[in-house]
C-alpha positions as CSV (number, residue, x, y, z in Angstrom):
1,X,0.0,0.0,0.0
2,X,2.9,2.8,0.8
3,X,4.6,2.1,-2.4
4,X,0.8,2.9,-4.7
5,X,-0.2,5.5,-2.0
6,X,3.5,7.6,-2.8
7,X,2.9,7.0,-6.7
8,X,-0.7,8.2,-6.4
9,X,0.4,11.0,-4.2
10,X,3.4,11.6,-7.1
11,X,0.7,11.7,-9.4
12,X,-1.6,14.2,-8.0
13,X,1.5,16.5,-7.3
14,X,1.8,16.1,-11.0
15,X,-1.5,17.2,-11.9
16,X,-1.7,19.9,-9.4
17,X,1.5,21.6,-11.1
18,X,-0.1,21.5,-14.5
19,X,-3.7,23.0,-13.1
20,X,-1.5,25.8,-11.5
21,X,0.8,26.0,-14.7
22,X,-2.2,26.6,-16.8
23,X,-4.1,29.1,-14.5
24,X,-1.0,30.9,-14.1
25,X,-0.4,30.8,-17.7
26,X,-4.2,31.8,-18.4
27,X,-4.2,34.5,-15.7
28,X,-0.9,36.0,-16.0
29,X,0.6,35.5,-19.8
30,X,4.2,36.3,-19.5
31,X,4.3,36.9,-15.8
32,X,3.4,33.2,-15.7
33,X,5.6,32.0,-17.8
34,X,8.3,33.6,-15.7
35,X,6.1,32.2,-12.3
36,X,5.8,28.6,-14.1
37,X,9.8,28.7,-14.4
38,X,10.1,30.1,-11.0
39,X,7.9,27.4,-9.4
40,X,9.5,24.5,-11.5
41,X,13.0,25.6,-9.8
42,X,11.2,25.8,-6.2
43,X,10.1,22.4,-6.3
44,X,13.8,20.9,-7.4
45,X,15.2,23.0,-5.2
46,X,12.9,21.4,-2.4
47,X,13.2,18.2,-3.3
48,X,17.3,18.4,-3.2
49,X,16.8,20.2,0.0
50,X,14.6,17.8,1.5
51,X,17.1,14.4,0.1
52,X,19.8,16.1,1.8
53,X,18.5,17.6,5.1
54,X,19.1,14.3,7.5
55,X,16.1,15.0,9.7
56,X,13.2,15.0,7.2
57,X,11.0,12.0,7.1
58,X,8.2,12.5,4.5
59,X,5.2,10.9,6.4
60,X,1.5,12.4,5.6
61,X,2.3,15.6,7.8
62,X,5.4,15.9,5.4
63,X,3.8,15.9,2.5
64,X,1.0,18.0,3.9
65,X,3.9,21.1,4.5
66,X,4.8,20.1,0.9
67,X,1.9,21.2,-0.1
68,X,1.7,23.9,2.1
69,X,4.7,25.6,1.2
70,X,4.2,24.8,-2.9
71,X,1.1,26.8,-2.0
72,X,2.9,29.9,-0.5
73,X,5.1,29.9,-3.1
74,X,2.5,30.0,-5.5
75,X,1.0,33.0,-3.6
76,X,3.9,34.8,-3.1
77,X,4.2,35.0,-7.3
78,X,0.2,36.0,-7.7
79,X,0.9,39.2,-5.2
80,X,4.1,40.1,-6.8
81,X,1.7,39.8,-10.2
82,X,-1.1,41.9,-8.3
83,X,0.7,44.1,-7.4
84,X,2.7,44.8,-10.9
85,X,-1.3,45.3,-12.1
86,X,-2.6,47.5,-9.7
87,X,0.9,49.5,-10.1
88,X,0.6,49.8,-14.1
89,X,-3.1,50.7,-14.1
90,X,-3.3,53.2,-10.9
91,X,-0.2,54.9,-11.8
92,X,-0.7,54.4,-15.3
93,X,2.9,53.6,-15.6
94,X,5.6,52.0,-18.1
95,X,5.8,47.8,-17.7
96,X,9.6,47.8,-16.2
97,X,8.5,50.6,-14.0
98,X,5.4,48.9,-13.3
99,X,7.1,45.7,-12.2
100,X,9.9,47.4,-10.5
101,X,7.4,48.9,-8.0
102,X,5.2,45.8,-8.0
103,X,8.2,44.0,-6.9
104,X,8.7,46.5,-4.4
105,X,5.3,46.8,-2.5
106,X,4.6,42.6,-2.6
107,X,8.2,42.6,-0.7
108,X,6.9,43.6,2.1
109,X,3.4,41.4,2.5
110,X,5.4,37.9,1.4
111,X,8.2,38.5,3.9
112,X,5.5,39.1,6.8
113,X,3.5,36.1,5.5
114,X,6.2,33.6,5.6
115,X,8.2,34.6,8.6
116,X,5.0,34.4,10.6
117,X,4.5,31.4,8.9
118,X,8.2,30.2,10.0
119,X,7.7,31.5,13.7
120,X,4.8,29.5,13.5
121,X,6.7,26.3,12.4
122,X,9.5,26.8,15.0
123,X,6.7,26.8,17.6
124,X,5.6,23.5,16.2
125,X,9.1,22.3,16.2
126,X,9.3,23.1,19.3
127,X,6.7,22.1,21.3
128,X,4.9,19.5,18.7
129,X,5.3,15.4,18.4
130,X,7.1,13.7,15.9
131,X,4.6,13.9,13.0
132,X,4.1,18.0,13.5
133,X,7.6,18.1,14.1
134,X,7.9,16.3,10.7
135,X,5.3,19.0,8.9
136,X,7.1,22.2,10.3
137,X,10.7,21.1,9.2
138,X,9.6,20.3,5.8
139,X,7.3,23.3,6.2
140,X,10.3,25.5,7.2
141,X,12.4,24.7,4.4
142,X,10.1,24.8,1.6
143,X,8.8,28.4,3.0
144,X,13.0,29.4,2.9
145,X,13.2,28.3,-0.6
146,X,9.6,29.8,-1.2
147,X,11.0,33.0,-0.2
148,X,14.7,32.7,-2.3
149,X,12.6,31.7,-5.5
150,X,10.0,34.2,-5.3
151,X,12.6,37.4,-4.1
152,X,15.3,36.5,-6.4
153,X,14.5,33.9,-9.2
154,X,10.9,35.5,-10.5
155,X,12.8,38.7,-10.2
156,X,15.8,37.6,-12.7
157,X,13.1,36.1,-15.0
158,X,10.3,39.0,-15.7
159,X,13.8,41.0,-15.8
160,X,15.5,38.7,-18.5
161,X,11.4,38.7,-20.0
162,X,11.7,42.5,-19.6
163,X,14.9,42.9,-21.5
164,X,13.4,40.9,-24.5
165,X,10.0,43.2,-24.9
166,X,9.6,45.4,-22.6
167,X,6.4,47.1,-23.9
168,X,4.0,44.4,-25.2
169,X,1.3,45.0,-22.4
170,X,-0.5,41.6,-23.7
171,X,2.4,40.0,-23.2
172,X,2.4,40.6,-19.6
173,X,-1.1,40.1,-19.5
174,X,-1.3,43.9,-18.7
175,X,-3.5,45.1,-21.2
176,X,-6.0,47.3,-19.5
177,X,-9.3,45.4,-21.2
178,X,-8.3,41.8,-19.5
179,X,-8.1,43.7,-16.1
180,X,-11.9,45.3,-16.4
């Protein structure tokens, strides 16, 4: 049963990538493109970071902070996107100024959701049993690589996207008729 519950659970992680490829691909254009790249690094850098961390055991609460911290990843990207949106169509600005201040203002909201997030999986580290103990660390880490990939690597690739076309507003899925 462990080994057909891990390749069902494989399986599902599968799909739930591709749902969250295509919304973000739908939603965003080339922001999620860049967001899609950005969350394809996060998971192999979570998985490396989980095979080589000696204390990680991934039981159900494991995968559950898996989850969790693919899904604060994924969040972190939609307010940096948000925030490029509300920042190109309030201030009617220019797309690289547009994302530079985007960038900017979701900095602030993504570090104070993850490092209450992290205080809150020290706590459970802490004071919890094995299996929460389990969930926090793997919790923990994914939210640290959450924050390096969403910072830095969806940073470097709107940039490098930015440096090809930097005034294609459908490209970024900033066209002001898609937001209305």
């Amino acid at each position: 049963m462990g080994e057909e519950a891990l390749r069902n659970s494989i399986i599902a992680a599968g799909i739930g990538l591709l749902i969250i490829f295509v919304l973000m691909l739908m939603l965003y254009k080339g922001l999620g493109v860049a967001a899609s790249f950005a969350l394809i690094i996060y998971v192999q850098l979570l998985i490396v970071a989980l095979a080589i961390v000696p204390w990680v055991q991934l039981t159900l609460p494991g995968i559950a902070g898996v989850i969790l911290s693919i899904g604060m990843a994924v969040d972190a990207n939609v307010i940096i996107f948000e925030r490029i949106k509300e920042t190109r169509f309030l201030g009617n600005r220019s797309i690289p100024s547009s994302v530079k201040s985007g960038f900017q203002k979701a900095l602030r909201t993504i570090l104070d959701a993850n490092i209450t997030t992290i205080l809150g999986a020290i706590v459970m580290m802490i004071f919890g049993t094995a299996g929460i103990k389990s969930f926090a660390l793997i919790l923990l880490i994914g939210i640290l690589i959450s924050l390096f990939t969403a910072v830095f690597i969806t940073r470097l690739l709107v940039n490098c996207f930015l440096a090809i076309d930097d005034e294609n507003a459908v490209l970024y899925g900033l066209k002001r008729s898609e937001v209305a």
